[in-house]
C-alpha positions as CSV (number, residue, x, y, z in Angstrom):
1,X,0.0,0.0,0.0
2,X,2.6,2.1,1.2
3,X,4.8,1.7,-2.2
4,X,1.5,1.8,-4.1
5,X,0.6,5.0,-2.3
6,X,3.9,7.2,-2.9
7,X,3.7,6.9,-6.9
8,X,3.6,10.3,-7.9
9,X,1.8,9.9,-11.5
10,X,-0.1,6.8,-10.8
11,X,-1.9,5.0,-13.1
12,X,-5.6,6.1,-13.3
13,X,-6.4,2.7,-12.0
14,X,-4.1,3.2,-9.1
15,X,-5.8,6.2,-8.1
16,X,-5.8,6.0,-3.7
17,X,-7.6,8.7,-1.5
18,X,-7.0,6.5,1.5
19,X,-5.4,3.3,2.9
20,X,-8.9,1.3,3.0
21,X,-9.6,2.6,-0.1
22,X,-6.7,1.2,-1.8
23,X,-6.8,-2.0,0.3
24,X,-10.5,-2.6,-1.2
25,X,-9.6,-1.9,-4.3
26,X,-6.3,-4.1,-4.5
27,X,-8.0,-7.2,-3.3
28,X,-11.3,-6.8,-5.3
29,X,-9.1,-5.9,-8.9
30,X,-6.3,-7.9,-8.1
31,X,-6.6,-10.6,-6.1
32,X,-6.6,-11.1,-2.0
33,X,-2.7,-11.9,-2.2
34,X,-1.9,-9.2,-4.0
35,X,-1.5,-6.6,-0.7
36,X,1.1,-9.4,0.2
37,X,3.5,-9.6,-3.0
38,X,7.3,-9.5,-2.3
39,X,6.8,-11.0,1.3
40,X,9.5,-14.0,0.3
41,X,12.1,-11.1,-0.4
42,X,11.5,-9.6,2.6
43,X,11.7,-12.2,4.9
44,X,14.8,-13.9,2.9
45,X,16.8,-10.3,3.3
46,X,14.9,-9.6,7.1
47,X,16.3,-12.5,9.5
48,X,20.4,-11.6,8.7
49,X,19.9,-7.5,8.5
50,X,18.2,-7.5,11.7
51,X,20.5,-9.8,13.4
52,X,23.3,-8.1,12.9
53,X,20.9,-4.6,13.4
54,X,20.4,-5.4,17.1
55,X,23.9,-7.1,17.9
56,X,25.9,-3.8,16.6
57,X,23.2,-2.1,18.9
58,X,23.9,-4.0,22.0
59,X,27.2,-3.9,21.9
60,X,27.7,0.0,20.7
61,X,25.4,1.4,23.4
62,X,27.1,-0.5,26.1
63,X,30.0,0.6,24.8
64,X,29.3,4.0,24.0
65,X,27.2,4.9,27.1
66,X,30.0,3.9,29.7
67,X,32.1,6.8,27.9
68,X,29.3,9.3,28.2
69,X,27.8,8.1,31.0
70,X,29.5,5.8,33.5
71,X,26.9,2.8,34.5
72,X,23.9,5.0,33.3
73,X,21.8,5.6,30.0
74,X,22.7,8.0,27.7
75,X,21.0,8.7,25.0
76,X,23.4,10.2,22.6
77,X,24.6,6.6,23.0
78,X,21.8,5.0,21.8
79,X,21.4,7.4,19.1
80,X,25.1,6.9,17.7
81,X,24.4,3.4,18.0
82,X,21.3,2.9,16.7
83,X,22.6,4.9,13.3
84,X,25.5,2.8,12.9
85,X,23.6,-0.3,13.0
86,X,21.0,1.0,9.9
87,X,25.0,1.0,8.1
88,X,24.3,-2.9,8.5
89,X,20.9,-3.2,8.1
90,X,20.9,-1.4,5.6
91,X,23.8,-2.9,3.3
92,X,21.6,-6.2,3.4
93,X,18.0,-4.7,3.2
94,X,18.4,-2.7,0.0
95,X,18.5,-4.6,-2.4
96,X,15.9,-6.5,-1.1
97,X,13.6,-3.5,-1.1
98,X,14.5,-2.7,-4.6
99,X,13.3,-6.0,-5.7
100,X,10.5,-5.9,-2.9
101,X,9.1,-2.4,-4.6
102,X,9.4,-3.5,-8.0
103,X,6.8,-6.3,-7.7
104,X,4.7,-3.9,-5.9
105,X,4.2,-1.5,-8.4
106,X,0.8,-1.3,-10.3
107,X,1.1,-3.6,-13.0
108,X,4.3,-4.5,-12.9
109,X,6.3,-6.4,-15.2
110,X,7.6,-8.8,-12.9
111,X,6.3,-11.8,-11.7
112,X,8.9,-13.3,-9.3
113,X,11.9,-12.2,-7.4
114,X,14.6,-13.8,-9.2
115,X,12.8,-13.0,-12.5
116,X,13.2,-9.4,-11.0
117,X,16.7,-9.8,-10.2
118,X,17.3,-11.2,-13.2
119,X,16.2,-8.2,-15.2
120,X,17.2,-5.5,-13.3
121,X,20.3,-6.7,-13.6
122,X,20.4,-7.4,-17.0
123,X,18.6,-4.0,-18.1
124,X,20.4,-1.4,-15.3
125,X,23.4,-3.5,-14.0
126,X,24.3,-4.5,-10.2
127,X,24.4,-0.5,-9.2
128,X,20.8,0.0,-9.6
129,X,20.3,-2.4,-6.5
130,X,22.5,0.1,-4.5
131,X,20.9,3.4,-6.2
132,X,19.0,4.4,-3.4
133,X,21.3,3.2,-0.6
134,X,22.6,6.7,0.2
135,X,19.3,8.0,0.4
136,X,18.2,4.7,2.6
137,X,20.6,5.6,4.9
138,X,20.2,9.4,5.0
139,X,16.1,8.3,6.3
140,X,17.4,5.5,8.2
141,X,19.8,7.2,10.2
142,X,17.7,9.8,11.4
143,X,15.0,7.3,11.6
144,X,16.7,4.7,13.7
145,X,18.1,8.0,15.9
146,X,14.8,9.3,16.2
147,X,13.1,5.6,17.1
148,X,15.7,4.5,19.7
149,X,16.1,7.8,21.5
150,X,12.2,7.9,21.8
151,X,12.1,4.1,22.8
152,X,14.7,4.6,25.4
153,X,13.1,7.6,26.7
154,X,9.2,5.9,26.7
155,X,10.9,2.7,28.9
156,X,12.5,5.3,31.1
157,X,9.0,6.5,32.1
158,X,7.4,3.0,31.5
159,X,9.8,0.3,32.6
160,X,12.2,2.5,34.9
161,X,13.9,-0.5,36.3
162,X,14.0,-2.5,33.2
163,X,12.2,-5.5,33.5
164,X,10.8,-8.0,31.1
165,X,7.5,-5.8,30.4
166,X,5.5,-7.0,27.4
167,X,3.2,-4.5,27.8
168,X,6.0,-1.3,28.2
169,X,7.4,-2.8,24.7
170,X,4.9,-3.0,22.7
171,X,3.9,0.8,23.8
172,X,7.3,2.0,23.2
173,X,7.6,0.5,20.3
174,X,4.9,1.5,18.8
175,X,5.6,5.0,19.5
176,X,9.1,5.4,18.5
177,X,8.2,3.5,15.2
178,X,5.4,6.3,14.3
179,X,6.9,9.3,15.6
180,X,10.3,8.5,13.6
181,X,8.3,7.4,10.5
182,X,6.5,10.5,10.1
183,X,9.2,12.5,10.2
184,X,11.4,10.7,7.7
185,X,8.5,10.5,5.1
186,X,10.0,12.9,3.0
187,X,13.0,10.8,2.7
188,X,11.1,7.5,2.1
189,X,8.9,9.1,-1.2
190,X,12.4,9.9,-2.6
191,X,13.4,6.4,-2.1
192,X,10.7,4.6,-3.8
193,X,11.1,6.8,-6.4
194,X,14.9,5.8,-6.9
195,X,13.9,2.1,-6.2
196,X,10.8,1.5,-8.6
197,X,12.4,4.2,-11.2
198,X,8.7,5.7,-12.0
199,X,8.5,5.5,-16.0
200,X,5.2,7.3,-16.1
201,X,6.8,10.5,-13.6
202,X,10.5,10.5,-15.0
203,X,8.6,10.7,-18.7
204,X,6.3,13.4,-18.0
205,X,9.7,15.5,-17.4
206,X,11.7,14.6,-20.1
207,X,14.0,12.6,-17.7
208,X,16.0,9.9,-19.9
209,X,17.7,6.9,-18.3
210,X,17.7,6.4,-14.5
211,X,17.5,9.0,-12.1
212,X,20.1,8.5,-9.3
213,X,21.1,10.6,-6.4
214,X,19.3,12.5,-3.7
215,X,19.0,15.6,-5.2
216,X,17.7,14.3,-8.3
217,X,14.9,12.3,-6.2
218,X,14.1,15.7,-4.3
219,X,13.9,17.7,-7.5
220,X,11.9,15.2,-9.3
221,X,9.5,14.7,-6.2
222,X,9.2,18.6,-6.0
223,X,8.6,19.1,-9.2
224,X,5.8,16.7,-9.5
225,X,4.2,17.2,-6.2
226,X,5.2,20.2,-4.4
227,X,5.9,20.4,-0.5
228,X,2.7,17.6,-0.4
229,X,4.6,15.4,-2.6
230,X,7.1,14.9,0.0
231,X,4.5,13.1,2.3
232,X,2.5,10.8,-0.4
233,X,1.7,7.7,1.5
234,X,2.4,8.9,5.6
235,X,-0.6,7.4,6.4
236,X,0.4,3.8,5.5
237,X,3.8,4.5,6.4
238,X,2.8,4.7,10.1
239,X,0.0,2.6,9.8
240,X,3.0,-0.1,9.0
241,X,5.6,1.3,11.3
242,X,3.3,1.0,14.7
243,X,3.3,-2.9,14.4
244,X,6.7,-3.2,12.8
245,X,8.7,-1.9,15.6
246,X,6.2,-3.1,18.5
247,X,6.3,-6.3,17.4
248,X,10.4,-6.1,16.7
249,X,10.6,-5.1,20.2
250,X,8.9,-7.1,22.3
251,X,10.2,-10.3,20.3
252,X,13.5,-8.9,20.7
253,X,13.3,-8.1,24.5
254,X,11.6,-11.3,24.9
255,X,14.2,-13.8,23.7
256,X,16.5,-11.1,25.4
257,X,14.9,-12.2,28.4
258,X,14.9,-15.5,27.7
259,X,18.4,-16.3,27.0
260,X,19.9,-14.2,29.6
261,X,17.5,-16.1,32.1
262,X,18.9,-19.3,30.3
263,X,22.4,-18.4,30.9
264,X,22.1,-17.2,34.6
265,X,20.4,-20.5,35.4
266,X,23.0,-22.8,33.5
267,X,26.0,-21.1,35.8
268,X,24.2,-21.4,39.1
């Protein structure tokens, strides 16, 4: 929906004044699975990114936070560390969203992931799979800054001696993941714009070849939209953040939990 949602010349078909709307209308012209297309990518690119995601996190805020603040919580630690992490995250995940957004265009050409692979690369070369992985990271880092500062802050409040707390998790979670989407929206539109290479939008301005770069994305995003343009699609965006980063969380602190509780009880 979300990928659907930021075209910027969509086709008249693909036409969404809101997220129901365009949920209706996917599954009644296209199929119920169709909302789901590119899930297989996804998960395939998912388990590895995030694992190293959260170990990099761990390890630099523990690190970090006992130069900026001996035995306490600092958040300009778990900013730094959170942003170094997306470096990670996001050298796996990009191509993976490339491929991902191509399948979930309107009518796409595509009609599996190594098909897609396969043609991309043939057609554009490797690069195009890394064309938007400057702009990936100039979201993400702010993203990831923005979503850990306001997760560690919301357990502060919530879960002040940090205990196992399904509950605190999920809120926190939640929260961080829609505050930092909504500000990074902006930097998402330009994204999908680099990833799914728009024919209809880059041909209405005489644009020849790929677009590449931020600035490019920003101009052509301007151009075409205006100042609105820039947040095409924020209502899906956090729509999908809230349960991505809740759930995330609270799997995350949960086998955190679990395996810590695992070790202590193996030594005693």
């Amino acid at each position: 929906l979300q990928t659907r949602m930021q075209s910027l010349q969509p086709d008249p078909r693909a036409r969404y004044r809101s997220v129901y709307e365009a949920l209706k209308r996917m599954v009644l012209t296209e199929g119920l699975w169709r909302p789901l297309r590119g899930i297989n990518v996804t998960v395939l690119g998912a388990g590895p990114a995030h694992a190293m995601y959260f170990a990099c996190y761990e390890k630099m805020k523990k690190s970090l936070s006992d130069v900026f603040q001996q035995g306490g919580n600092s958040h300009l630690a778990n900013g730094i560390a959170g942003s170094v992490a997306t470096l990670l995250h996001d050298a796996v995940m990009n191509p993976a969203e490339v491929v991902k957004q191509r399948l979930q265009m309107f009518n796409s050409p595509y009609t599996s992931v190594l098909g897609c692979v396969r043609a991309v690369r043939r057609s554009e070369g490797l690069a195009a799979f890394y064309r938007s992985y400057t702009t990936q990271l100039t979201m993400n880092v702010p993203f990831q800054a923005i979503h850990f500062i306001t997760y560690e802050l919301l357990q502060e409040h919530l879960n002040p001696r940090r205990h196992y707390n399904p509950g605190s998790h999920i809120v926190a979670g939640a929260v961080a993941g829609a505050v930092a989407a909504a500000a990074t929206t902006p930097l998402d539109v330009c994204k999908t714009l680099l990833n799914t290479q728009e024919n209809t939008a880059l041909s209405s301005l005489n644009i020849r070849g790929h677009l590449s770069g931020m600035a490019n994305a920003f101009s052509t995003v301007y151009q075409l939209g205006g100042v609105p343009g820039f947040f095409k699609g924020v209502q899906a965006r956090v729509i999908y953040q809230m349960p991505s980063t809740a759930i995330a969380w609270s799997v995350y602190e949960f086998f955190k939990y679990f395996l810590s509780r695992h070790a202590l009880e193996k030594r005693t």
